[in-house]
C-alpha positions in Angstrom: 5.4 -53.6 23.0 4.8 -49.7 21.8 6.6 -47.1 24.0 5.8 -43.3 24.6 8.1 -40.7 25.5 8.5 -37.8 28.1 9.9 -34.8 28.0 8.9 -31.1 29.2 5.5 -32.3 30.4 4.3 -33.8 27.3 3.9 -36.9 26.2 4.5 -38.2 23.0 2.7 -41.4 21.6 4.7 -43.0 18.1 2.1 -45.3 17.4 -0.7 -42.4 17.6 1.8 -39.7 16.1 0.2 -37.6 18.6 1.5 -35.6 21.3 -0.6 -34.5 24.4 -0.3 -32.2 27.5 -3.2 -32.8 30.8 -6.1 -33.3 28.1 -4.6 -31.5 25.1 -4.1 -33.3 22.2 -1.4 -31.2 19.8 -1.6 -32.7 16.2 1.8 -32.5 14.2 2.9 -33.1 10.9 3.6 -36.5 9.7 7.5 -35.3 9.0 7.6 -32.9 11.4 6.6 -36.2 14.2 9.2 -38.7 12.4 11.8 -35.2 13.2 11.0 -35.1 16.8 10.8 -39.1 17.7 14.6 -39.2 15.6 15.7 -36.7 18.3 14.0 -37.6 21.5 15.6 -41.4 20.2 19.6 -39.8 20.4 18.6 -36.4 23.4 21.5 -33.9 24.3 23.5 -35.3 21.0 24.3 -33.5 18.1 22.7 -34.0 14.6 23.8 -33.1 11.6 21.5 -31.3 9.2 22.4 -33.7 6.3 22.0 -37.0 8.8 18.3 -35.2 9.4 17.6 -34.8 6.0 18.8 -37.9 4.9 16.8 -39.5 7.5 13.5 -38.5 7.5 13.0 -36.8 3.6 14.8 -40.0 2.4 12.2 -40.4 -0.1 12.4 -36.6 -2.0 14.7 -34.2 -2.7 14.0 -31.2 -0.6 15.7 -28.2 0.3 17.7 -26.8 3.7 14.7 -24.4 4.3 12.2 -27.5 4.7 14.1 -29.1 8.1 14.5 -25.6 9.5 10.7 -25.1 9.3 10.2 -28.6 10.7 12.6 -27.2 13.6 10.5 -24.2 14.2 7.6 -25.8 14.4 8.5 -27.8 17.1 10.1 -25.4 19.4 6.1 -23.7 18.9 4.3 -26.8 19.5 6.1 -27.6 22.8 7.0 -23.5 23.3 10.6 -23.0 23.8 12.9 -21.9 21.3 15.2 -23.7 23.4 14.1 -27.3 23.5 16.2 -27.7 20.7 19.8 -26.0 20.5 21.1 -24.8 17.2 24.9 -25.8 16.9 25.8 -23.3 13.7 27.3 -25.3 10.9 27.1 -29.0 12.8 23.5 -29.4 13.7 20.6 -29.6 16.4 20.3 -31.2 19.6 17.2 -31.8 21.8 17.9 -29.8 24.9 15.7 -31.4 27.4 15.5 -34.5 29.6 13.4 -37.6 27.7 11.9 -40.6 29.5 11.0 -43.8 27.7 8.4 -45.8 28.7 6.2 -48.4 28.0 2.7 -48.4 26.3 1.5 -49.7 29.3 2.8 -47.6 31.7 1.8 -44.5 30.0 -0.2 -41.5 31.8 -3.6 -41.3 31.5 -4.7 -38.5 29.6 -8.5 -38.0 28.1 -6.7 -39.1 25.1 -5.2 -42.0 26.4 -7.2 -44.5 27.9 -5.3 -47.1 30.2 -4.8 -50.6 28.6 -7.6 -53.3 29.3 -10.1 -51.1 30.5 -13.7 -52.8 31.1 -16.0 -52.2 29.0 -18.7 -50.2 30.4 -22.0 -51.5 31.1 -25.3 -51.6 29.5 -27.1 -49.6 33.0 -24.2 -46.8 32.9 -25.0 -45.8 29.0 -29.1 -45.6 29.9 -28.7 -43.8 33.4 -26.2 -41.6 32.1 -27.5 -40.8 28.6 -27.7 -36.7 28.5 -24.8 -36.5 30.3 -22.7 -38.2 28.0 -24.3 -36.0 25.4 -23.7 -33.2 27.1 -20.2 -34.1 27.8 -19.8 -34.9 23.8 -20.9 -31.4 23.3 -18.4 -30.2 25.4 -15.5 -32.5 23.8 -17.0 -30.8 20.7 -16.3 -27.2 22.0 -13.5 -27.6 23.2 -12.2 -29.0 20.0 -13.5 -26.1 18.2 -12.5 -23.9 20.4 -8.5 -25.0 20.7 -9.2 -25.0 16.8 -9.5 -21.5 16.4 -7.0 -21.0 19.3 -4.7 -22.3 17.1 -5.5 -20.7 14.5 -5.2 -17.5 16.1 -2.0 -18.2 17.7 -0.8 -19.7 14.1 -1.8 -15.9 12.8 1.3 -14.1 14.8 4.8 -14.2 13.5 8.3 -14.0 15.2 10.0 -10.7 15.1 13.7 -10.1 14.8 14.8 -6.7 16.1 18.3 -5.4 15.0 19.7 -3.0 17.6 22.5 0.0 16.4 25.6 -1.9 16.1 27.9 -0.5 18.6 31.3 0.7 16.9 34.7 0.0 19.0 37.0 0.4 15.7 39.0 3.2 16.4 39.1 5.6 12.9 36.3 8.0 12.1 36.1 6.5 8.7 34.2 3.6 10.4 31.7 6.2 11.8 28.9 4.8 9.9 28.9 1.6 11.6 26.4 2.3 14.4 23.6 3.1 12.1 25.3 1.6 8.5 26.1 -1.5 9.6 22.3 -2.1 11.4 20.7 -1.7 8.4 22.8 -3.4 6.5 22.0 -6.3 8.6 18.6 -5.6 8.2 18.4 -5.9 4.7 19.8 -8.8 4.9 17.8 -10.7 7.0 14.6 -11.4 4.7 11.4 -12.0 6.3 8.4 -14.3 5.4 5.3 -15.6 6.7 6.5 -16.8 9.9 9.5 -14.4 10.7 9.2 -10.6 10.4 12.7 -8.3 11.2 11.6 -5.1 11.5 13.0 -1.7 9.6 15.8 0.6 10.9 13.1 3.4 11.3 10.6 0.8 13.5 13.5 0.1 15.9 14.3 3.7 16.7 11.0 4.3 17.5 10.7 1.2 19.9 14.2 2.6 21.5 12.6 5.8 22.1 9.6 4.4 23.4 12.1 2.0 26.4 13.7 5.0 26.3 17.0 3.2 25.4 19.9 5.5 24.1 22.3 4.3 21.8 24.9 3.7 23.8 22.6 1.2 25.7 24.2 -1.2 28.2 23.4 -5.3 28.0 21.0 -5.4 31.1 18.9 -2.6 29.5 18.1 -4.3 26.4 15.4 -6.3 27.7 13.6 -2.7 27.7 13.0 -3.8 24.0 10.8 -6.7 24.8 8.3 -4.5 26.8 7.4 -1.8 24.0 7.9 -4.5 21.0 6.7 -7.5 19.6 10.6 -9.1 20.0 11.4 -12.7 19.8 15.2 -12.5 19.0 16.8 -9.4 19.7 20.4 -8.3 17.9 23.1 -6.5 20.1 26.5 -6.7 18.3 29.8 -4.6 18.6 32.7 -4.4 15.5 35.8 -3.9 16.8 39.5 -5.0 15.4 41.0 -3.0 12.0 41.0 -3.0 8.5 41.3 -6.7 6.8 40.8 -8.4 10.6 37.1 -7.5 12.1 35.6 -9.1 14.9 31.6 -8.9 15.5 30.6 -9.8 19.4 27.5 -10.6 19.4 24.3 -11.3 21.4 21.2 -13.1 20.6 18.7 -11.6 23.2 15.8 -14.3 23.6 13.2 -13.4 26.5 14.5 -16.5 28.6 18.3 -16.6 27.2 21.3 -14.9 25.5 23.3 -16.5 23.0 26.6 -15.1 22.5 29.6 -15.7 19.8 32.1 -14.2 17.7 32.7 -13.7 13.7 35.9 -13.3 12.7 36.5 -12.0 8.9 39.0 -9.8 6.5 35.9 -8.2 4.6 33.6 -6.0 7.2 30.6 -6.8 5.2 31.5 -10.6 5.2 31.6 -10.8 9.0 27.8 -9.0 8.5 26.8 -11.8 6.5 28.2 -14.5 8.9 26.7 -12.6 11.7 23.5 -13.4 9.8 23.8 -16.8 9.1 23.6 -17.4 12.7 20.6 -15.4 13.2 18.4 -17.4 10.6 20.0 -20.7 11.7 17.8 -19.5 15.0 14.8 -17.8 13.3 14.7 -19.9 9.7 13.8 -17.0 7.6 15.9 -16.6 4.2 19.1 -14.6 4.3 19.9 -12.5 1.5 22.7 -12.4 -1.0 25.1 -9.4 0.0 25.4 -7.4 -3.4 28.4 -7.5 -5.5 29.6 -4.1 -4.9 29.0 -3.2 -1.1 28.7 0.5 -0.7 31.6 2.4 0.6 32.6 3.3 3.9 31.6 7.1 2.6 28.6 6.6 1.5 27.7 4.0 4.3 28.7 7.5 6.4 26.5 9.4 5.0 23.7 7.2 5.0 23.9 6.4 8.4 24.2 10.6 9.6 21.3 10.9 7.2 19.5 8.4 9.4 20.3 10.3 12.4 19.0 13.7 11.2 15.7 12.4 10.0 15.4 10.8 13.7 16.2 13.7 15.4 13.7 15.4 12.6 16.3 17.6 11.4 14.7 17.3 7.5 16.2 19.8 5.8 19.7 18.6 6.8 18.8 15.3 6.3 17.6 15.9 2.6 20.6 17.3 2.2 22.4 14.6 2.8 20.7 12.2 1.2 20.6 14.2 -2.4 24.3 14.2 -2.0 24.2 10.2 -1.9 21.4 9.9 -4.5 24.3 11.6 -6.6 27.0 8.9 -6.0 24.6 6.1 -6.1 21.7 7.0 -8.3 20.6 3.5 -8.2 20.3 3.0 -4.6 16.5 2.8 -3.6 16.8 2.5 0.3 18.3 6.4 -0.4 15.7 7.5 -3.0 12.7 6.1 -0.6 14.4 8.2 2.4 14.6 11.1 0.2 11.1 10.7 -0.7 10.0 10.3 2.7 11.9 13.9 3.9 10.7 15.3 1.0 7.1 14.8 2.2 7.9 15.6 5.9 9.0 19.1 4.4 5.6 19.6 2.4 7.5 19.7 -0.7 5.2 17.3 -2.2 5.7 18.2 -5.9 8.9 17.3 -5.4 8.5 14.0 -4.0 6.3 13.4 -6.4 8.5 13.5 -8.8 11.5 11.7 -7.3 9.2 8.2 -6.4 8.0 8.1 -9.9 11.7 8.6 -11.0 12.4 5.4 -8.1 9.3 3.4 -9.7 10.7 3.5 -13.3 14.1 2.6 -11.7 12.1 -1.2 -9.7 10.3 -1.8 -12.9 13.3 -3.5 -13.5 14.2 -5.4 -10.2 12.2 -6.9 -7.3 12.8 -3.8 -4.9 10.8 -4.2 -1.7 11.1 -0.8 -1.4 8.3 -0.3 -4.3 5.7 -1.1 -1.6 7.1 2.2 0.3 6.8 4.4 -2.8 3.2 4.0 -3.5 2.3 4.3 -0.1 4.2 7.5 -0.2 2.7 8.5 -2.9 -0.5 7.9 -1.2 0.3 9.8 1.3 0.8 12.4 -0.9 -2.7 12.3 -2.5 -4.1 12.0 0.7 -2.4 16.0 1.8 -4.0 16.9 -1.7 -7.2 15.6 -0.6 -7.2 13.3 -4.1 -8.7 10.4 -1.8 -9.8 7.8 -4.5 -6.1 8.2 -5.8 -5.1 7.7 -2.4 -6.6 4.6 -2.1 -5.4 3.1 -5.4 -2.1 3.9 -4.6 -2.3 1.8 -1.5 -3.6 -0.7 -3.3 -0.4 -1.3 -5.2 1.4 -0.9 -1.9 -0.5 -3.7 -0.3 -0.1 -6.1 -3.4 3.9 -5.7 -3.1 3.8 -5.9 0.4 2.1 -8.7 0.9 4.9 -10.4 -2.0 7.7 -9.5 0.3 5.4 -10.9 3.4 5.9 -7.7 5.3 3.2 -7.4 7.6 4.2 -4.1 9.2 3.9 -2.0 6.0 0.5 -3.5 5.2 -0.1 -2.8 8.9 0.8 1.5 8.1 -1.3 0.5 4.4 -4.4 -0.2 6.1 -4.4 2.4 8.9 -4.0 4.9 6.5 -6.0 3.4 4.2 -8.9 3.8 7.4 -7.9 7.4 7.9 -8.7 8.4 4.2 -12.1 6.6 4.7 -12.5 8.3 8.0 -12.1 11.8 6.4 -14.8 10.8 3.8 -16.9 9.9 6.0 -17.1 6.2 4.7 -17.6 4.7 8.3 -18.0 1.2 8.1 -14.9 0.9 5.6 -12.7 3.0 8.1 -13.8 0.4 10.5 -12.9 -2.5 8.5 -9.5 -1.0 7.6 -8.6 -0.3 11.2 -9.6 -3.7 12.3 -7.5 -5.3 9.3 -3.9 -3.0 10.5 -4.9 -4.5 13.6 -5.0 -7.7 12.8 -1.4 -7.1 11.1 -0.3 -5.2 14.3 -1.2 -7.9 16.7 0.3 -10.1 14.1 3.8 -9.0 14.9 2.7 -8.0 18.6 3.3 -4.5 18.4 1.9 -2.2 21.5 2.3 1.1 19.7 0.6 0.0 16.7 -2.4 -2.0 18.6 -2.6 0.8 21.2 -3.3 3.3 18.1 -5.7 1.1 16.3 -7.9 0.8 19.1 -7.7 4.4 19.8 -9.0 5.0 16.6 -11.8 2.1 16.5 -12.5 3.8 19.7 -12.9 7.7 18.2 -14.9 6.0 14.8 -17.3 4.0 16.8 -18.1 7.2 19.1 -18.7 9.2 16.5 -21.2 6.9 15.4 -23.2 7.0 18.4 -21.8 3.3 19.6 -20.8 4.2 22.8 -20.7 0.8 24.6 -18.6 -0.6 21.9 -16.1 2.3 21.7 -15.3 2.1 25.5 -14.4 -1.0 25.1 -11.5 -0.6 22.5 -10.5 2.5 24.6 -10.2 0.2 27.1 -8.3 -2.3 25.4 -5.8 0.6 24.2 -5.7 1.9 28.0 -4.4 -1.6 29.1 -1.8 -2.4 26.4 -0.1 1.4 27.4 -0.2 0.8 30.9 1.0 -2.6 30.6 3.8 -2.1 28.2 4.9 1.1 30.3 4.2 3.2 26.8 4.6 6.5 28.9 4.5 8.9 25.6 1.5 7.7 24.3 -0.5 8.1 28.0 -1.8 11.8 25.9 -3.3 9.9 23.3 -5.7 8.3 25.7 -6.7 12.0 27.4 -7.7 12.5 23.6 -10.6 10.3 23.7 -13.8 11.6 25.5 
């Protein structure tokens, strides 16, 4: 006799390979299903990734990555990154409480009718014929409706947020850390379709916005959550001395913390373990730390150019930055920064010049950072009023963007793409660009970026006489401030009228 399964609140039927919820039906994979019903078979125990992998793609040779999607996808389908715990280098376990029953005892569900039921009669079909049409219509619906419901929650990403790494190591030399050793992280945590980690200069701004300073406490960092997009956020410490580091570390999910330690001789090692752990959560790839890690010094500089060109201090932070460009003439995180405070000064000539010199220098290597050059040197055509430059330039942006699957540049590429159409008056482009960064912004969940773009679908469609429709966004953009406590963008609303 078949048997279903229990767990959560859903039910899980082998001999259908479907799972359902009330009157849900949730389709899964074919691989994906054999994952789960191995799992809910051995609950609260330990697998090892090669007993899972051996188990169910017995039949092909397949890669890591492949049973860390399968993971992923089943923490969405039943929604809880927790339902399965992640045991770093041994395995996963399923987390929750299964029942097994029988076939026969199974709920009923829409999808599940009870075993031996009657057959209906002849009179019920011809008394109750446009009913059950109707009905079918509805069954129809709904289908198509949790269709595109699923399609549109398929369309949003999780987002990884790495917080300044608190620095307990007690010699100035390490005073990069804070700053240094976040971004360092960050670039090493790649991101894909599914899993977006956002940039150093996003997560300052999100700080500001929670007004969160950097010597934040743990109970504030939830703060983060509010004004972000956040699924997993990073809050670590380095402590110890040279040759014996030691990273604390805390996972901040919205419904748990995960905490651990990483022991290592090599400071940028103990980074790398660090973010290990972090995909072993997320699933995204991890990237190869580079041969020859920068140095201390120049991490030093780096990270106090960071600061000045937060606290908008541009000429020191050019300063500083041309002083690195000189020790590492190779580095294109500095050359982008340079280019970016180059533009913030005005100096565009200049900057000009020093993101072609960085695009000759990618030619050669699969930089992300290329995508940031050409939309700074959009940006640049734009100030020049060179418009159909402009938009070429962004062009290239978007095509390297969307190679290294970051969706919050091509969210910036298309909202300034709107604003150059905007100025020319092109309407119904402007609006199409707005709604695509939009798209891209509600993608990764972010307030600030959502906010704006409805502020600005908002000031288009007034302008264009389409009043009705322009109070609506402005409406949308009212309630994603007020609800995400964005205080400093209240003035933004009193700008539409």
């Amino acid at each position: 006799m078949s048997c279903i399964y229990l767990s959560q609140g859903f039910v899980i039927y082998p001999h259908r390979q479907t799972i359902t919820r009330g009157e849900e039906t949730i389709p899964v994979r074919p691989k994906t299903f054999a994952l789960l019903l191995l799992m809910l078979e051995k609950p609260r125990e330990v697998l090892s990734k090669g007993y899972l992998l051996a188990s169910i793609w017995d039949d092909v040779t397949v890669e890591e990555q492949v049973l860390v999607q399968s993971i992923r996808e089943l923490r969405q389908l039943f929604g809880s990154a927790e339902i399965i715990q992640t045991y770093p280098r041994k395995g996963y376990a399923w987390a929750a409480d299964v029942e097994k029953q029988t076939a026969a005892s199974a709920p009923l569900t829409a999808n599940a009718p009870a075993v031996n039921t009657p057959e209906p009669r002849v009179w019920w079909r011809k008394t109750y014929a446009v009913p059950a049409l109707v009905i079918a219509v509805v069954i129809a619906l709904g289908g198509i409706f949790y269709a595109l419901s699923a399609r549109s929650s398929a369309m949003q990403t999780e987002v990884v947020i790495v917080l300044p790494i608190k620095n307990q190591i007690p010699s100035n030399d390490y005073n990069w850390v804070s700053l240094g050793a976040m971004d360092e992280l960050i670039h090493l945590l790649g991101s894909n379709k599914n899993v977006q980690v956002m940039s150093s200069e996003y997560v300052l701004g999100a700080m500001a916005h929670a007004n969160l300073a950097r010597n934040f406490q743990t109970q504030e960092v939830m703060r983060i959550f509010n004004v972000s997009g956040a699924s997993l956020i990073v809050e670590a410490q380095i402590g110890g001395f040279a040759e014996n580091y030691r990273i604390d570390y805390k996972l901040h999910f919205k419904q748990d913390i995960k905490r651990g330690v990483v022991f290592n001789r090599d400071l940028h090692q103990a980074l790398y373990q660090l973010g290990e752990i972090i995909v072993s959560h997320t699933g995204q790839p991890l990237h190869k730390p580079e041969e020859k890690a920068q140095t201390a010094f120049n991490n030093e500089l780096f990270a106090r150019a960071l600061e000045k060109k937060d606290a908008e201090e541009f000429e020191l932070a050019r300063t500083l930055l041309a002083s690195l460009k000189q020790l590492e003439p190779n580095n294109m995180i500095v050359r982008t920064s340079l280019a970016q405070v180059l533009i913030r000064l005005n100096e565009f000539t200049t900057a000009k010049s020093e993101i072609e010199s960085a695009l000759e220098l990618a030619q050669t290597t699969l930089a992300p950072e290329r995508s940031a050059l050409y939309f700074n040197l959009a940006l640049i055509a734009k100030h020049q009023h060179q418009f159909a430059q402009a938009i070429n330039h962004l062009n290239q942006a978007d095509q390297f963007a969307e190679e290294t699957n970051n969706l919050l540049m091509r969210a910036e590429i298309a909202d300034l793409r709107g604003e150059i159409h905007n100025s020319m008056g092109a309407y119904t482009q402007a609006q199409t660009a707005f709604e695509q960064a939009l798209t891209f912004n509600s993608a990764i969940r972010c307030p600030v970026g959502i906010s704006d773009n409805h502020l600005k679908l908002a000031k288009l469609l007034a302008l264009q006489g389409k009043r009705e429709n322009a109070l609506e966004h402005y409406s949308q953009a009212k309630s994603v401030i007020e609800t995400h406590h964005l205080d400093a963008l209240q003035t933004n609303l009193a700008s539409f009228k």
